[in-house]
N, C-alpha and C positions, 0 to 999 in steps of 0.2 A: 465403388461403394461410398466411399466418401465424399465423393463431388454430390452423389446420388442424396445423400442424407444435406448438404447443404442446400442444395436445391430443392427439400421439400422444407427446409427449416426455414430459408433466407424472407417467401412473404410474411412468414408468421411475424417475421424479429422486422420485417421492413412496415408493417400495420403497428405491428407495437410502439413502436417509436414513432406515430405520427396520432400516439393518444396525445387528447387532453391529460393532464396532472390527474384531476379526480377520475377519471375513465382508468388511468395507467395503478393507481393505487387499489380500487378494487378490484382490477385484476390481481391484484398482489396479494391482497387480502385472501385472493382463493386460491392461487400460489402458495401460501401459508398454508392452508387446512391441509392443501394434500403431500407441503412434504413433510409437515410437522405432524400429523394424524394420521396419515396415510401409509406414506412411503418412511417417514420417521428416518430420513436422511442424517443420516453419522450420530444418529441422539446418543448412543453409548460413548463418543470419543467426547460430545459436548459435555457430559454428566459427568466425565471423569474427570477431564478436564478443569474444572468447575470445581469439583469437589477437593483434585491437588491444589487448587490455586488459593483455594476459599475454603478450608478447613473448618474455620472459627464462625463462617456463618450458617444459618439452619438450611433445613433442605428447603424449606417452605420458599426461601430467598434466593437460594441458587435454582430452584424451577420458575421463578418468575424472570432471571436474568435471562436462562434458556428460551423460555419463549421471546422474551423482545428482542433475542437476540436473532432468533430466526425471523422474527417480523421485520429485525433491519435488512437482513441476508438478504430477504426476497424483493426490497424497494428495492435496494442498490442495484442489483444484477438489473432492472429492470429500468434503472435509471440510466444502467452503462449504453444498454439496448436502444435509452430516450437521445442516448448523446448523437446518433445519427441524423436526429431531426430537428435538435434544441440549434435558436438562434444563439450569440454570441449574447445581445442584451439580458434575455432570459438565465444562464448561466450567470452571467456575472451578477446577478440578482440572487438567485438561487446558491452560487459558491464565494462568498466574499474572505476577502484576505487581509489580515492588518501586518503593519510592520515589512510592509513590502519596504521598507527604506534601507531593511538590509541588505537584502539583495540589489538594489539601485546603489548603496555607496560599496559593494564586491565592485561590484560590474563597472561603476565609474573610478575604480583604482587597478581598471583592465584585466582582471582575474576571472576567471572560471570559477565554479562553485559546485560543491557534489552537496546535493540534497537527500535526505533519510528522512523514511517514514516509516510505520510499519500498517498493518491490513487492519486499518480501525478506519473506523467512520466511511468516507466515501477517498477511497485514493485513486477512482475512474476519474470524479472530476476533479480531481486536483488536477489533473494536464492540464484543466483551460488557466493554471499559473502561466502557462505560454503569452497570452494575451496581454500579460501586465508586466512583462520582463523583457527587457534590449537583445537580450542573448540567446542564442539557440538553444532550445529544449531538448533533450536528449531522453530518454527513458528505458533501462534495463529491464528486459522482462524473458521470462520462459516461453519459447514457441509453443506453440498448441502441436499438439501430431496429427491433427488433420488439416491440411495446408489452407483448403478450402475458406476454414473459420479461423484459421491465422491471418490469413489477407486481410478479413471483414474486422478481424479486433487490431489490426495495424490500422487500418480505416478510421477504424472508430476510435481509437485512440491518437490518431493523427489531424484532429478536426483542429484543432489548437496552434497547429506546425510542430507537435513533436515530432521528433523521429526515435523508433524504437531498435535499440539494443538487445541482441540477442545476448544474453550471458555468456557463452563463447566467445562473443568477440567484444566483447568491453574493455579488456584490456589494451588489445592492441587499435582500437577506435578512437578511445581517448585517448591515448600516446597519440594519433597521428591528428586530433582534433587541437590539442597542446600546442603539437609543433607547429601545425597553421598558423599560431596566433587566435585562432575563432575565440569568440568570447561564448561560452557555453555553462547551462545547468542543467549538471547530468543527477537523473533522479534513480534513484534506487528504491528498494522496498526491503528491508533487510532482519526484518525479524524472522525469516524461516529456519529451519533446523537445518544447518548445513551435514551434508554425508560425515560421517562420522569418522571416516579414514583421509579426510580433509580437515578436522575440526582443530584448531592449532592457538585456541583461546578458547576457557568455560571462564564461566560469570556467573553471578544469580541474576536469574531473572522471577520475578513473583516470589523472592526466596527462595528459587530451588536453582541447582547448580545445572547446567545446560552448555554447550558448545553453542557458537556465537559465529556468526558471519562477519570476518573481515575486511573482504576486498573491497568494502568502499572508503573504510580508512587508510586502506594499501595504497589503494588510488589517491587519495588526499595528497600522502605521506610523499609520495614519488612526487607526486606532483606540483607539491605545494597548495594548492587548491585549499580554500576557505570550506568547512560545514557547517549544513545549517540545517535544522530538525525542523517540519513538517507540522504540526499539531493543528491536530483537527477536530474541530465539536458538530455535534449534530446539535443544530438550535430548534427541528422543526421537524415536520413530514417532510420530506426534497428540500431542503435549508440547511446548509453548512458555511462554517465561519474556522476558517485556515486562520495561523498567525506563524509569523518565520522568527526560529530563536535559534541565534546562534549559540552553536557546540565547541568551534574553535576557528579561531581568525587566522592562525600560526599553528597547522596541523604538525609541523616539524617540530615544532614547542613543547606540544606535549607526550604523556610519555606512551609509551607503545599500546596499545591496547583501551587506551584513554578516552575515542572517540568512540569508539565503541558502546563502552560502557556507560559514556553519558549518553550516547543515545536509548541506551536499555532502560535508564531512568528515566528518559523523559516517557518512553511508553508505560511505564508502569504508572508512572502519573496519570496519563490518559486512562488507562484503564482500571485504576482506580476514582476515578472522576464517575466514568458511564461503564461500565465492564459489559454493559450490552450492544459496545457498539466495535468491540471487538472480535477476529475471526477465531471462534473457538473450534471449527471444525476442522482445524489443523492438528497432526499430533504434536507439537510444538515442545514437549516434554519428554517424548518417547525414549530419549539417550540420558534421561536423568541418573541411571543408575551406572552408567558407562565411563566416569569420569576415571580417568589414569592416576593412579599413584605419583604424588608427588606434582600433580600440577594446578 
């Protein structure tokens, strides 16, 4: 059944991505109507959402975030779908990057480097940061459970020369990527709510108190490895402008929990910047009330 369902989805997504820009965006537009009017896709987790984050503003402003936020949802996905047929010129046009000299003076003092971002703006195309960097790309991510369309998004995430990390095996990938010597930046995506009976650091995040995903400053930490924050603006319809800021040069330096938590600011920055160009259809808050006595 699930090869079966690939097999009827794969021309649809193999036409899609060989639109024109304006062709790809009015699809989108009608993409929009039906899941935002139609099908009204997670609108209660967005609204609530919304509503915990953004208390002090009116409803009037937090439904107009709602909407652009789903009009972002549906380019992006559609942009990931565009990445099987975008040239390398076109990207680089389309995703531009300042401050790449960080990552060029890691890389030129022979280090490794773990990258944090979180699910704002477009983090498909951030993989073409492969093309502008000496070191092997690496990218953590969650399998899909239908094999079929985990192939096609290693694929299409692999246009760049990433290669994708399954989160089971991060840990011991990068240990044995370390001990090579490889010069490697491994990216992460780290704002999710991690399992709760895993959760071993809360924070605020948006001012509310939440459990926090670790292992990518575990990883640092072990490994010495320099971090560096992601930040991502949408300047346009398909136009985004990355800039890399470093979180810590000497992740042994600082103190436990520390990269972490500057990584949580600099999201809140970002989404206090555009809050529509973040993934609100996350439960991201759900363990708010969960926090342990004493921690």
């Amino acid at each position: 059944m699930q090869r079966a369902v690939y097999l009827l989805a794969y021309p649809f997504l193999w036409l899609v991505a060989r639109l024109p820009f304006p062709l790809l965006y009015l699809l989108s537009d009608g993409v929009f109507f039906i899941l935002f009017h139609g099908i009204r896709y997670r609108r209660k987790v967005v609204r609530a959402n919304l509503a915990l984050v953004f208390p002090d503003r009116s409803e009037t402003e937090r439904n107009l975030i709602e909407r652009r936020f789903y009009a972002h949802m549906c380019d992006m996905f559609l942009e990931m779908i565009k990445t099987l047929a975008i040239s390398e010129k076109e990207m680089q046009r389309r995703f531009q990057i300042d401050q790449l000299e960080v990552l060029h003076r890691i890389e030129a003092a022979g280090k490794s480097v773990v990258l944090l971002m979180p699910h704002y703006a477009s983090w498909e195309w951030a993989l073409s940061l492969d093309s502008h960097i000496n070191s092997k790309g690496y990218g953590v991510y969650q399998p899909l459970s239908n094999p079929y369309f985990d192939k096609l998004v290693r694929r299409i995430r692999a246009n760049w020369g990433t290669t994708l990390i399954a989160t089971r095996e991060t840990r011991e990938i990068v240990a044995k990527v370390v001990a090579s010597g490889e010069l490697a930046t491994i990216g992460f995506i780290s704002d999710q709510s991690p399992m709760l009976k895993k959760a071993v650091h809360w924070g605020e995040f948006m001012g509310i108190p939440v459990p926090m995903h670790t292992g990518a400053e575990q990883i640092c930490k072990k490994h010495g490895l320099p971090a560096v924050y992601l930040k991502v603006r949408k300047t346009g319809r398909g136009f985004y402008r990355a800039e890399i800021i470093l979180l810590a040069d000497d992740p042994k330096a600082v103190p436990d929990y520390g990269i972490t938590d500057a990584f949580f600011r600099e999201v809140e920055k970002s989404i206090l910047e555009a809050p529509e160009y973040y993934f609100w259809t996350h439960k991201r808050w759900k363990h708010r009330d969960k926090k342990p006595a004493g921690v």
